[in-house]
Structures are given as C-alpha cells and as structure tokens.
C-alpha positions in Angstrom: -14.0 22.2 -23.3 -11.1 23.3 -25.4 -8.2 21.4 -27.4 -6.2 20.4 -24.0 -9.3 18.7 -22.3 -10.5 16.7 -25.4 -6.4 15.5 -25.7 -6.5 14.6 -21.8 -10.3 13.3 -22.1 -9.1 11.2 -25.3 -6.0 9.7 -23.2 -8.2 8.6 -20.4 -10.8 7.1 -22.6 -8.1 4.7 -24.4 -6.6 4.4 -20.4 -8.0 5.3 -17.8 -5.3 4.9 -15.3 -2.7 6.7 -17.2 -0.7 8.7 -14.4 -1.1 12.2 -14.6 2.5 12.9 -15.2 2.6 11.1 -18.2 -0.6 12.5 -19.8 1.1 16.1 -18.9 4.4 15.0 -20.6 2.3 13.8 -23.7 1.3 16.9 -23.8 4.0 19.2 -23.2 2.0 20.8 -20.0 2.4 20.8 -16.2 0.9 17.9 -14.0 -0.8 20.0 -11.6 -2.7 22.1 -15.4 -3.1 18.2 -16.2 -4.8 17.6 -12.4 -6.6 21.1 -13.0 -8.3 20.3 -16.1 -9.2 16.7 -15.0 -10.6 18.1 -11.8 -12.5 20.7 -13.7 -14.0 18.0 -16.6 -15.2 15.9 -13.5 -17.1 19.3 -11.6 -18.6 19.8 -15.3 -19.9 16.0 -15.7 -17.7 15.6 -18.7 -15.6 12.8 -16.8 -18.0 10.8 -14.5 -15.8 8.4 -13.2 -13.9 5.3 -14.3 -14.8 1.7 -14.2 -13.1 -2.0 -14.7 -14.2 -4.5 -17.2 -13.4 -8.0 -16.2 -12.4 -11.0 -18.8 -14.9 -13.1 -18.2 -12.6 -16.3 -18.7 
C-alpha cells in the first residue's frame, strides 16, 4: 500500500460513498487509477466492504 491507497483508503473511511470521481479529483489522478487502486485494496483485504450505521432515534 503506497501514499495513493492510504489518501483513497483515508477518504473512504471518513465517507464511504464518496463517488470515485471526486476522490480522483481530490487527488489530482484519473477515476479509472482511482477504481484500480480501490479494486486492488479490496482483492488484498485492505477494504472489506462498507456498512450503514443507523440513528437509533
């Protein structure tokens, strides 16, 4: 995992569904490195999926 995963990892973690798009403009890098990388980091384990907390009110 270099620099560019931990930034795209670190994006997801504070929101999950940030679009692709704007986690490659963030970064200065193409959507489809961004879709890549994410790709990759879930075939590694790094990212094993995503998940929805519920206010409990």
């Amino acid at each position: 995992m270099d620099q560019t995963d931990y930034k795209i990892v670190r994006i997801l973690c504070k929101d999950a569904r940030t679009p692709f798009q704007r986690i490659a403009k963030t970064l200065g890098i193409g959507t489809d490195t961004v879709i890549r990388r994410y790709n990759k980091l879930k075939e590694d384990g790094v990212i094993l999926g995503s998940t929805v907390v519920l206010n409990s009110k």
